[in-house]
C-alpha positions as CSV (number, residue, x, y, z in Angstrom):
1,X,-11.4,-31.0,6.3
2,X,-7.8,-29.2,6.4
3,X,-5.4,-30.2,5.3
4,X,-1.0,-30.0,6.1
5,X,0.7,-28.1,3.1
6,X,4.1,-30.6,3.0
7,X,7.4,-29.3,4.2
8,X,8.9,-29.0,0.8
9,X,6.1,-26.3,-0.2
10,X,6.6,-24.5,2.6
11,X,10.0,-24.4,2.3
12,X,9.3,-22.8,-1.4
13,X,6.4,-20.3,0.0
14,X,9.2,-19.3,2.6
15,X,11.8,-18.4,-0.4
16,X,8.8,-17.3,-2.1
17,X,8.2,-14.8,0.6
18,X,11.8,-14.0,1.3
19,X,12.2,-12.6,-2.4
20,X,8.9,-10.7,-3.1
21,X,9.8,-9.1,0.5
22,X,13.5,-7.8,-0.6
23,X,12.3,-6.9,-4.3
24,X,9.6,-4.8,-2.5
25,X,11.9,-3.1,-0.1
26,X,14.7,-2.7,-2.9
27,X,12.5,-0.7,-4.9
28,X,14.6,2.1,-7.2
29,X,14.2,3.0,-10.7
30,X,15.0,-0.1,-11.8
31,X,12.3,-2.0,-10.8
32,X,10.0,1.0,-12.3
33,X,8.2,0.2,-15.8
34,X,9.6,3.0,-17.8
35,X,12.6,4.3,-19.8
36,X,15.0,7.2,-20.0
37,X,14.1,9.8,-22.7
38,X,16.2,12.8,-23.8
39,X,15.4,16.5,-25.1
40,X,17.5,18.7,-26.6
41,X,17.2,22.1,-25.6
42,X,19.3,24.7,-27.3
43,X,21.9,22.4,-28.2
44,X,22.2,20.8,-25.1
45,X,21.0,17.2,-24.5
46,X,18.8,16.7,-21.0
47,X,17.8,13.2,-19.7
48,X,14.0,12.1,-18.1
49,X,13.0,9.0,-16.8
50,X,9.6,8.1,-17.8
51,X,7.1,5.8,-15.6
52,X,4.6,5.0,-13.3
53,X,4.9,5.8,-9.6
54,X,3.1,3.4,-7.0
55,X,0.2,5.6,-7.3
56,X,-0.2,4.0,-11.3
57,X,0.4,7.6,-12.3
58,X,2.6,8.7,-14.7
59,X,5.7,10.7,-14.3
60,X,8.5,12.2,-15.7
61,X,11.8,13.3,-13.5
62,X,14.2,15.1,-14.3
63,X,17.8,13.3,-14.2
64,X,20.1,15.9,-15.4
65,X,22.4,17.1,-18.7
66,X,23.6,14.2,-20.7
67,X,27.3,13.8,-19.7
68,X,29.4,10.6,-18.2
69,X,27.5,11.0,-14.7
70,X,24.6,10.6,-16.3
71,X,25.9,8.1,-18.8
72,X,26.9,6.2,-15.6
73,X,23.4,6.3,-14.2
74,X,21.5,4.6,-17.5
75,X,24.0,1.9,-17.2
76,X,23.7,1.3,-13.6
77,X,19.9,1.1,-14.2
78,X,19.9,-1.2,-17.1
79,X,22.2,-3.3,-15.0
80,X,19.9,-3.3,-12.1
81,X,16.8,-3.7,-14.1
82,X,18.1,-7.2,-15.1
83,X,18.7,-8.1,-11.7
84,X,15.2,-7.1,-11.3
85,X,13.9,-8.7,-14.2
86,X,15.9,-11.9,-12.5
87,X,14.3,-11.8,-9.5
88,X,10.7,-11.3,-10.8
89,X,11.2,-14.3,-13.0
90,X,12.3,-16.4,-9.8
91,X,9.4,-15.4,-8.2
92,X,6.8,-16.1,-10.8
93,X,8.7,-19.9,-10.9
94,X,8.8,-20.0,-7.4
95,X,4.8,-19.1,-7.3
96,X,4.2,-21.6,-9.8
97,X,5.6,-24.1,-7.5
98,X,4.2,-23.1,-4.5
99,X,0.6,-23.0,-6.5
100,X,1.0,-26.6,-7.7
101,X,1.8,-27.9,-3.8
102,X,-1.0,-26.1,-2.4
103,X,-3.4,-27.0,-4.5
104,X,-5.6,-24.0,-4.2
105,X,-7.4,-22.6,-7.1
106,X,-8.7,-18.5,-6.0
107,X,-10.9,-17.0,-8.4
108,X,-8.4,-15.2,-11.1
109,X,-10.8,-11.8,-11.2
110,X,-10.7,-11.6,-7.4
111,X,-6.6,-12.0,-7.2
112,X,-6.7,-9.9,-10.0
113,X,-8.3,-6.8,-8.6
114,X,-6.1,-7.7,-5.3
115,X,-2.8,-7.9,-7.2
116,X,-3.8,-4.3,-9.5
117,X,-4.3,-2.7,-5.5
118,X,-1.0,-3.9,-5.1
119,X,0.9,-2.4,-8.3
120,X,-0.8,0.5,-7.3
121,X,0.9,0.6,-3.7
122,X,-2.5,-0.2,-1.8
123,X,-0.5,-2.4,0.3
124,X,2.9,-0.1,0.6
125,X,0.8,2.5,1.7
126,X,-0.9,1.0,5.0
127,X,-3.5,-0.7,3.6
128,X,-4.8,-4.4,5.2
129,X,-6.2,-7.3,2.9
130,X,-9.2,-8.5,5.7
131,X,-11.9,-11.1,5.8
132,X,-11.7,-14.3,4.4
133,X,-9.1,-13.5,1.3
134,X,-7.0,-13.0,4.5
135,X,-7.4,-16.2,6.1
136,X,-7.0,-18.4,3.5
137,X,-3.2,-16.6,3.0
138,X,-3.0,-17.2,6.5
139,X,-3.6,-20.5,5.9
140,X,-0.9,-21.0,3.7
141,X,1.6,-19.0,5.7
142,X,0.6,-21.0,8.8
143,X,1.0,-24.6,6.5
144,X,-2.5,-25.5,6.3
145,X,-5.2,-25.7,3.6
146,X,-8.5,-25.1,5.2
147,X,-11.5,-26.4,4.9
148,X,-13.3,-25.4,1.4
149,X,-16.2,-24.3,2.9
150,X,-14.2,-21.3,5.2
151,X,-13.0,-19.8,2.2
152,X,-16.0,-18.8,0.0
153,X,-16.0,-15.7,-0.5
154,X,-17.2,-13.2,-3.6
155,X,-16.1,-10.2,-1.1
156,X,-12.3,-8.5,-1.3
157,X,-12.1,-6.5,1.8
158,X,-9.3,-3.7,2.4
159,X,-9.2,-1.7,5.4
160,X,-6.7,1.2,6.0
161,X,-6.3,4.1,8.6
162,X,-7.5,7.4,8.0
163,X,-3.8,8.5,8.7
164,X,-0.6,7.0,7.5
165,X,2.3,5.9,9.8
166,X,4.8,8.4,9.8
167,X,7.1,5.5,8.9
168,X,5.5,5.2,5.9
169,X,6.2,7.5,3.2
170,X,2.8,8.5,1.8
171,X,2.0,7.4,-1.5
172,X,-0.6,8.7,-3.6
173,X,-3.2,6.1,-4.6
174,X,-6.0,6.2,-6.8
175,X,-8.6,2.8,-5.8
176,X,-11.2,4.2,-8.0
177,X,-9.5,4.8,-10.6
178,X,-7.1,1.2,-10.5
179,X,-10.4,-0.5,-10.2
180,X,-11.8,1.0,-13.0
181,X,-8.9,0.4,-15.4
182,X,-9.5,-3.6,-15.1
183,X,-12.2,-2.9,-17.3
184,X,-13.9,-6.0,-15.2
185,X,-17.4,-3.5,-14.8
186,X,-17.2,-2.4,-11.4
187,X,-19.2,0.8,-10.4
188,X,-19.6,2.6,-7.1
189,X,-22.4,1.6,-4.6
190,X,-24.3,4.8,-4.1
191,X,-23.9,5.3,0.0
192,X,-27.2,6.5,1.8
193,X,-26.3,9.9,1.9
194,X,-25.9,11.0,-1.5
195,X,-23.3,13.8,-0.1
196,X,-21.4,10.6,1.4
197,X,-18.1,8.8,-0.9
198,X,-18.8,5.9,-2.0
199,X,-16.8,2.8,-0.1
200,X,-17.9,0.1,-2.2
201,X,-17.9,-1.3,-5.6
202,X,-19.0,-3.8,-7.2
203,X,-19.0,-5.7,-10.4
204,X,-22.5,-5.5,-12.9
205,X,-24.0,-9.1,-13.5
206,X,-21.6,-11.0,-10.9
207,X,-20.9,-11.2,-7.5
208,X,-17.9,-9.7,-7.1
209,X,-17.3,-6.9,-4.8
210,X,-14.6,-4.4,-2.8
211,X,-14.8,-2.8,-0.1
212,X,-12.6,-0.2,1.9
213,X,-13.2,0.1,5.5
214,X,-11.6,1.7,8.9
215,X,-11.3,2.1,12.1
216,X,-14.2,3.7,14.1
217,X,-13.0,6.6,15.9
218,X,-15.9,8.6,16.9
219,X,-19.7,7.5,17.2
220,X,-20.7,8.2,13.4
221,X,-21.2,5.2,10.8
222,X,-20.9,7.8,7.8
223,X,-18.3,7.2,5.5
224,X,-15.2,9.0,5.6
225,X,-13.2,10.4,3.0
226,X,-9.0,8.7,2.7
227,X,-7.2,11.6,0.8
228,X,-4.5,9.1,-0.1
229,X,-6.5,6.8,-1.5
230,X,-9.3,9.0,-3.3
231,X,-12.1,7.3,-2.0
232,X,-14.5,6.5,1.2
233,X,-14.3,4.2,3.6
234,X,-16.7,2.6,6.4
235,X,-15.9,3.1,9.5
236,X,-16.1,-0.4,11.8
237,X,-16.1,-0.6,15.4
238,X,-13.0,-3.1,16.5
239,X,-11.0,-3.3,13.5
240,X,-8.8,-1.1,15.3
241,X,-7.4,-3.8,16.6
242,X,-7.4,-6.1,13.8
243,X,-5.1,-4.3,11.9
244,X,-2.9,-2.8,14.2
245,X,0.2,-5.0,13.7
246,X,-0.4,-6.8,10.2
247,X,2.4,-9.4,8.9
248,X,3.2,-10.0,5.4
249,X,2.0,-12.8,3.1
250,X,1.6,-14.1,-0.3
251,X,-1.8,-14.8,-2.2
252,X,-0.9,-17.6,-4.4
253,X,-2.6,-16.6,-7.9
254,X,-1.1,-17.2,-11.5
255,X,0.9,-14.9,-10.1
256,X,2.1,-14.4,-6.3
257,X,0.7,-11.2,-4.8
258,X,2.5,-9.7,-1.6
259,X,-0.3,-8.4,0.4
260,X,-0.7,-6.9,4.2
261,X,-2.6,-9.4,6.3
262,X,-3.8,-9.4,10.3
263,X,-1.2,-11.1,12.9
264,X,-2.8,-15.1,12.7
265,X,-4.2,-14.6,16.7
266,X,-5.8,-11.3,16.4
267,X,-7.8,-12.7,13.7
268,X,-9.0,-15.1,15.3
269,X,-9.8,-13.0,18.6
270,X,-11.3,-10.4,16.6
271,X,-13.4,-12.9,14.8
272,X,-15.1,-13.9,17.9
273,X,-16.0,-10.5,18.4
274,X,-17.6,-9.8,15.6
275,X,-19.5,-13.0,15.6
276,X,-21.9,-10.9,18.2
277,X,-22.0,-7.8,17.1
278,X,-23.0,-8.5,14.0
279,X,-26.4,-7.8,12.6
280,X,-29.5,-11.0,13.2
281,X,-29.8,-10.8,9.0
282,X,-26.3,-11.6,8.5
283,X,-26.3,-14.8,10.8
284,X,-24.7,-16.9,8.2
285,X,-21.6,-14.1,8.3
286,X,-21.4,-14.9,12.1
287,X,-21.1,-18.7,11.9
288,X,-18.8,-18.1,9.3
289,X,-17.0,-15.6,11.6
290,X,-16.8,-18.7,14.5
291,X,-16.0,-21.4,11.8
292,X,-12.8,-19.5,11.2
293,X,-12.0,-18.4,14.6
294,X,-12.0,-22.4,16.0
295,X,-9.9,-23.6,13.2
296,X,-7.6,-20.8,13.4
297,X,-7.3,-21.4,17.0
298,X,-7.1,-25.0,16.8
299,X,-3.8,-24.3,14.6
300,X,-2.4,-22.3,16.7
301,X,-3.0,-23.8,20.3
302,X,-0.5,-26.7,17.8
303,X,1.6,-24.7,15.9
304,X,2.1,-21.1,17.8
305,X,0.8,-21.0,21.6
306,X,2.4,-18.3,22.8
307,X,0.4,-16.1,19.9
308,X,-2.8,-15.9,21.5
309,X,-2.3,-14.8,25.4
310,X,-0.1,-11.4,24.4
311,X,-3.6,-11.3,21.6
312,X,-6.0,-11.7,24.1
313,X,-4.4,-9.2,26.6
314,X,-4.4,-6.6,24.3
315,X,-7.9,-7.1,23.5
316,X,-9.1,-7.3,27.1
317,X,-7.0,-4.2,27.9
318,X,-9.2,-2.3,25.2
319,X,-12.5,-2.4,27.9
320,X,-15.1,-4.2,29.3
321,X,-17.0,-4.3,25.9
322,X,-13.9,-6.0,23.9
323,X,-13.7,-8.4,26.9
324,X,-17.6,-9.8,27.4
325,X,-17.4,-10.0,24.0
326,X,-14.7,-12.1,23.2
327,X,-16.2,-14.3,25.6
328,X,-19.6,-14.5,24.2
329,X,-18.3,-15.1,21.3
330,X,-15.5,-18.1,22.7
331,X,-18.5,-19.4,24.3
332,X,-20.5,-19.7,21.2
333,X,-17.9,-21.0,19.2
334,X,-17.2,-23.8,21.5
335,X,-21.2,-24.7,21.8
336,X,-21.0,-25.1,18.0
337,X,-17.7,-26.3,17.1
338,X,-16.2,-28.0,20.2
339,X,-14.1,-27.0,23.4
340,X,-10.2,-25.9,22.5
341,X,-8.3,-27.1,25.9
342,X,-6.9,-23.8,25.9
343,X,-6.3,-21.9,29.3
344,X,-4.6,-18.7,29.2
345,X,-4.4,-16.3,32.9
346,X,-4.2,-12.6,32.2
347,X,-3.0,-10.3,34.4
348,X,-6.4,-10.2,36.9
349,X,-6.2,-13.8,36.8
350,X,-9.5,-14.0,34.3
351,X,-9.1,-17.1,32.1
352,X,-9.5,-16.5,28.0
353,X,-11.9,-19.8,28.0
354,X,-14.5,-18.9,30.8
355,X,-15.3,-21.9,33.1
């Protein structure tokens, strides 16, 4: 049964965003784990700045001769670092609070490994936390607490483009390597083809597994290799779509992770898609897959109406295919979860909810 998350949570998990968002787009030096260090060359004093890029690897830039410019700079930083130190500390109390209203205990290995992708600018660099990690922060954005049963999961999925957006500045990112330095035993699935990178890993003597995936763009299912990432990743028909226009949330952990997650309708949608396409052994995937889609729905045909037409014309628009099924899969949803009294007219005058 879901449940309503109560308006003074929200209000919290709204702050809570508001910060994480600005501390994420106010990155500088300052909110950097490192130091300044000096050498003296020939007399003459020079200043570094020691720390970890985005990419978790370390570097060392150059700043300039010790003088009063640069004297200038240090104290700027160590005055903005407390800011930043500020700030994180709000947000760690503010994720406390918003944990406690929810009431929503996530496996701490799983947000783990989510919130190391994050330090490690998984999420700054394109990258889409999918799958049912995803709902359940939809969830939470959208106000509800779902039922337990949608959100059991042992699977973190990530997907990302082959190609950056030019309006991201590319970051260099090492999954394999992040993974690995969790210590938590995660090894690479060995793909089919031995000549193949590997695009999953999972964890020896527990189910716990990640997996990189992305968009299908010609008719082979071999793995590709993301340069910006260092590792492979599956290639799925639809999730094109999926994570096209991604929103920001929070996963509420120990400590609150800002993640990328799929706009709430196209979800949904794209959930009823895949509910048909997927293979006959992984049937218990696809009522899964419908389980999600209806309550999502449900919420929104409340909450956010005008979500799902502009959703469901884009995904009609993308062929006949996307279109028959999105409505095999509304149809089977409905059969097994009840009708949503939900009529939306595209622009050939086709209704979302066949008659």
């Amino acid at each position: 049964m879901q449940r309503t998350i109560d308006s003074q949570t929200m209000t919290l998990y709204a702050e809570l965003l508001d910060q994480m968002q600005m501390l994420d787009a106010s990155r500088t030096t300052s909110s950097l784990k490192g130091s300044f260090s000096f050498k003296t060359i020939k007399g003459e004093e020079y200043v570094y700045f020691d720390h970890y890029g985005l990419g978790g690897h370390h570097q060392q830039t150059y700043i300039g001769k010790r003088d009063d410019r640069v004297e200038g700079l240090i104290q700027k930083h160590a005055e903005s670092k407390a800011d930043a130190l500020e700030m994180r500390a709000n947000i760690k109390r503010l994720g406390g609070q918003v944990r406690t209203g929810i009431n929503i205990h996530l496996d701490n290995a799983m947000v783990r490994v989510i919130q190391s992708l994050a330090d490690a600018g998984v999420f700054k660099n394109g990258g889409v936390l999918v799958g049912t990690n995803a709902f359940q922060a939809i969830g939470v954005m959208l106000g509800i607490r779902w039922p337990r049963e949608t959100m059991a999961t042992t699977d973190i999925d990530v997907a990302v483009d082959l190609k950056v957006s030019v309006a991201i500045p590319e970051i260099k990112t090492d999954i394999p390597g992040t993974i690995e330095s969790l210590e938590l035993g995660f090894f690479p699935v060995p793909p089919m083809d031995p000549r193949k990178p590997s695009t999953s890993f999972k964890v020896r003597n527990r189910r716990l597994s990640l997996e990189i995936l992305t968009p299908k763009l010609t008719g082979s299912d071999a793995p590709v290799f993301i340069r910006r990432f260092n590792c492979g990743a599956q290639p799925l028909s639809y999730l094109s779509y999926l994570i096209e226009k991604p929103v920001q949330a929070v996963i509420i952990g120990t400590d609150p992770v800002l993640v990328n997650v799929p706009e709430p309708a196209r979800y949904a949608l794209h959930k009823l898609i895949v509910s048909q396409v997927r293979d006959t052994s992984k049937h218990a995937k696809g009522e899964k897959d419908l389980s999600q889609a209806y309550h999502l729905l449900s919420l929104l045909q409340e909450i956010r109406p005008d979500d799902i037409r502009p959703a469901w014309e884009n995904l009609v628009a993308r062929g006949p295919k996307w279109k028959n099924n999105g409505r095999k899969g509304w149809l089977a949803m409905e059969k097994r979860y009840g009708k949503i009294e939900l009529q939306i007219e595209t622009d050939n005058s086709s209704l979302l909810r066949p008659r």
